[in-house]
Each structure stands twice: as structure tokens, then as C-alpha cells.
N, C-alpha and C positions, 0 to 999 in steps of 0.2 A: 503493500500500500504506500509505500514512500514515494516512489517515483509519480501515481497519478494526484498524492499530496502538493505533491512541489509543480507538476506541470500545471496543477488546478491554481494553487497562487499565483504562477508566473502568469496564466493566462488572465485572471482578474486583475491582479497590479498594471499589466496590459493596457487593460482596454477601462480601469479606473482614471488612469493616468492621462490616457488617449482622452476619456470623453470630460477628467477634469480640466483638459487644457482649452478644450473648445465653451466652456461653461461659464470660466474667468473666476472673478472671486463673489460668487453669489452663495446662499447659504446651502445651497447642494453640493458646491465647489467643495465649501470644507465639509459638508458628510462625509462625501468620496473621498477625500483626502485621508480623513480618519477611520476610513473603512480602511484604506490601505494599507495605510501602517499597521491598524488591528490585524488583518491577515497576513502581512510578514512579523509580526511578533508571532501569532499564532504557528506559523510555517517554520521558523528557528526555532521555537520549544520544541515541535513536535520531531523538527532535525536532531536536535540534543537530545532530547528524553527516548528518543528510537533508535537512535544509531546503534549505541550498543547490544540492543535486543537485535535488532536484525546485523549486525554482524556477527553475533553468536549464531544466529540462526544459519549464515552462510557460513561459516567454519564448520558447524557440526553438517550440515549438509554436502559441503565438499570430502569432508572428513568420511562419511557414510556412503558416499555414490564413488568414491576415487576407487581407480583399478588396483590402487595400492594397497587396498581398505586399511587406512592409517588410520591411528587410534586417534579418537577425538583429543583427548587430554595433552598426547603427546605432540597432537599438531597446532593446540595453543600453545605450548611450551610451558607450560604450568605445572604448579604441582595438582594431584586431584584435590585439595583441600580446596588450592585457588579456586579453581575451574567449579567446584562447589556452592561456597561462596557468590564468585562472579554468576552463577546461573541463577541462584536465588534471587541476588539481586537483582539482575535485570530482569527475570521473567516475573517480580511479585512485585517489584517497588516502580519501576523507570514508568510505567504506564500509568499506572498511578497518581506519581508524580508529576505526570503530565497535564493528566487533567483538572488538578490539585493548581497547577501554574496557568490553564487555561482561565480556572474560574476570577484566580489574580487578576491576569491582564483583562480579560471581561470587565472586571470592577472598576479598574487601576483607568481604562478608556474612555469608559462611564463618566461623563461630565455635564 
């Protein structure tokens, strides 16, 4: 889901941008202005609070389909305590967290 994340903001910052220039500074001007921003905050949290999930997810998955069938653990280079740890982490908290910073910047835009 990362990638139609990020093509879905770039595509609205787009055409926000596009039709706030044709608009000037009227008070839809600054909506769209501040929808913008709202949705590249929204689009860098969700880069940060995801990235690590989904690159555990491509490691364990390169890790599982390789013709080498190379041990997950040993192709993070970790010890298994880390690898432990790191998976807890990200698969129970980073998501979480994210939504947890979505409702912040919701509020924090809120004016």
C-alpha cells in the first residue's frame, strides 16, 4: 500500500497546487493550500511509521522465496533476540503509532 499512498498524495499536491494557482488568494486559495500541507504531513508519517514494517516484510519475503532459502534472521544480520524485538515492534506499535500521529496532525491543522 505504500507506493498507491504516495502516488495518491503526489497526485492531489498536483493538481491542489495547479488549481490553487489559478484561484489566487481567495479563501478556497488557503483551504487548498492547507489541505496540502495536511496531506504531505499525512504522507511523511505514514513514510516513517511504515517503512520499517514493510521492509521487514521485504526481507522476510526475499528471505522465504530466494533459491538460497537463506535464513530470515541471518539475512538481517541480527541476532534472533534483535530480529525478535524488531518484529514486535514494528508489527504491534509503528501502525499504531501512526494513527496515534494522524489524529495529532488532524488537530494540530485544525484552526
Amino acid at each position: 500500500p505504500a507506493i498507491p499512498t504516495v502516488a495518491s498524495c503526489g497526485i492531489s499536491c498536483f493538481h491542489l497546487l495547479t488549481t490553487n494557482s489559478q484561484l489566487g488568494n481567495s479563501g478556497v486559495s488557503k483551504r487548498k493550500r492547507q489541505a496540502t500541507i495536511t496531506i504531505l504531513l499525512l504522507t511523511i508519517s505514514y513514510i516513517i511509521f511504515n517503512l520499517p514494517f514493510c521492509s521487514l516484510i521485504l526481507a522476510y519475503s526475499v528471505a522465504l522465496f530466494s533459491g538460497n532459502k537463506i535464513n530470515y534472521i541471518e539475512y538481517l544480520k541480527l541476532s534472533a533476540v534483535q530480529v525478535n524485538l524488531l518484529n514486535n515492534l514494528t508489527f504491534t506499535h509503528t501502525v499504531n503509532l501512526n494513527s496515534m500521529v494522524n489524529a495529532f496532525i488532524y488537530l494540530a491543522r485544525i484552526k
